[in-house]
MIDREN-67144 format. One record per residue (C-alpha): residue in three letters; x, y, z. Coordinates in pm, whole numbers. Layout:
% MIDREN-67144
NODE type      x      y      z
NODE  ala      X      Y      Z
...
END
This chain:
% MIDREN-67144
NODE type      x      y      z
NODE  unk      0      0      0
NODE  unk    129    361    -83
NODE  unk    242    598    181
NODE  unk    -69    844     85
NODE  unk   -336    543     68
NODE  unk   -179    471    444
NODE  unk   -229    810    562
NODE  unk   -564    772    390
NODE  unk   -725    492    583
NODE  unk   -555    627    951
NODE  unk   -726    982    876
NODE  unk  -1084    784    808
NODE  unk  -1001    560   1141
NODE  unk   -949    847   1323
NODE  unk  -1250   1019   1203
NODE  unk  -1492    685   1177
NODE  unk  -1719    511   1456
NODE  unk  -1624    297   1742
NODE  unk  -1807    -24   1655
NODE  unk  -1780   -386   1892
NODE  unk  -1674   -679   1650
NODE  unk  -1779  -1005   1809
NODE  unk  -1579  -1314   1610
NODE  unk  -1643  -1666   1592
NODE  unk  -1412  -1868   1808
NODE  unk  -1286  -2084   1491
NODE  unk  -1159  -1787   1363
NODE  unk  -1001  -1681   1691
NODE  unk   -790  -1971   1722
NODE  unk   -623  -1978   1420
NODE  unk   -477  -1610   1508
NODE  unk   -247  -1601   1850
NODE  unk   -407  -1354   2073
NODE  unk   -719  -1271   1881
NODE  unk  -1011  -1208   2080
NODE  unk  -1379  -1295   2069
NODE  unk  -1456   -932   2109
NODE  unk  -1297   -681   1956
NODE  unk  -1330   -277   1962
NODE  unk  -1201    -54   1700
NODE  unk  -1309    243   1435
NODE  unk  -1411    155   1136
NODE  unk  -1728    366    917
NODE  unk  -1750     27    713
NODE  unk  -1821   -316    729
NODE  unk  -1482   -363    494
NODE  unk  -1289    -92    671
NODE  unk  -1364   -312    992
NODE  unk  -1222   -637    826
NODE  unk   -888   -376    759
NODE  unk   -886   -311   1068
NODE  unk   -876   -657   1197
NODE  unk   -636   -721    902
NODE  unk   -413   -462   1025
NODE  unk   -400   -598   1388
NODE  unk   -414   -983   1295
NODE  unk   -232  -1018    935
NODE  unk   -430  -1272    693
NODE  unk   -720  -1214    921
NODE  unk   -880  -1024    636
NODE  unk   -785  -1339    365
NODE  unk  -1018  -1568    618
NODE  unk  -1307  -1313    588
NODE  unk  -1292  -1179    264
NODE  unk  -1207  -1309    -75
NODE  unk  -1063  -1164   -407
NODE  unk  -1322   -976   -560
NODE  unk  -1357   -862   -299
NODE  unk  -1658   -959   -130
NODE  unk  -1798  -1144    176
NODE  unk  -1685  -1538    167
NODE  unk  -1936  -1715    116
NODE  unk  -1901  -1920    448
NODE  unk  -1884  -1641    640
NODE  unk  -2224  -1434    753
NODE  unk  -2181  -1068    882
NODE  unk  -2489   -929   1100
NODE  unk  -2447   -540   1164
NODE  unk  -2783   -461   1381
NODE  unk  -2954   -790   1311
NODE  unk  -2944   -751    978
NODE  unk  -2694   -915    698
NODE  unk  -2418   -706    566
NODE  unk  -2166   -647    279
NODE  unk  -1852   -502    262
NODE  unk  -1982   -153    191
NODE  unk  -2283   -154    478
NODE  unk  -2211    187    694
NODE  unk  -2113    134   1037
NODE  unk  -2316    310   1270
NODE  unk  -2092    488   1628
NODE  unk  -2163    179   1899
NODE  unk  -2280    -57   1637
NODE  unk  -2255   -428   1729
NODE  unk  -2102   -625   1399
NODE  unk  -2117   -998   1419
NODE  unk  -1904  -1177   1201
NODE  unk  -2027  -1615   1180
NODE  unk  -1929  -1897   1017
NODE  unk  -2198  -2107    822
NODE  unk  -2231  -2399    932
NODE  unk  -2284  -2763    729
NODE  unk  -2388  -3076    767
NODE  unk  -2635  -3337    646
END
């Protein structure tokens, strides 16, 4: 990422909501010293997986996929509702990020 996209995304951080991310324990383990709940800024649904990204690297990969969009194991509620990547983030909003589950 450039220097001026950098200072980019910390001047919207610093400007966007506080939001609490709760994440799904599978996803948890697989990153040393994630936690379940997580607080951060973030005006976004994808400027909160950056910011996850940005304190657990490849956090983002596990979330998000090339196009980039939602995968498509992976359910994001912001205020009950389902979410995509560009959903606004409301100050205090509660963003739940789950993975689907299978089975037959």
């Amino acid at each position: 990422m450039a220097d001026g996209q950098v200072a980019d995304r910390t001047r919207l951080e610093a400007t966007a909501a506080p939001v609490v991310v709760r994440l799904p324990a599978v996803l948890t383990i697989l990153f040393p010293g994630a936690e379940r709940r997580v607080d951060l800024r973030a005006g976004t649904v994808a400027a909160m997986i950056d910011g996850l990204d940005q304190r657990w690297p490849g956090m983002g990969d596990r979330i998000r996929d090339s196009r980039p969009a939602i995968r498509r194991h992976i359910n994001i509620y912001v205020g009950g509702r389902r979410a995509t990547l560009d959903t606004p983030l409301a100050p205090g909003a509660e963003v739940i990020v789950l993975t689907a589950i299978s089975g037959g």
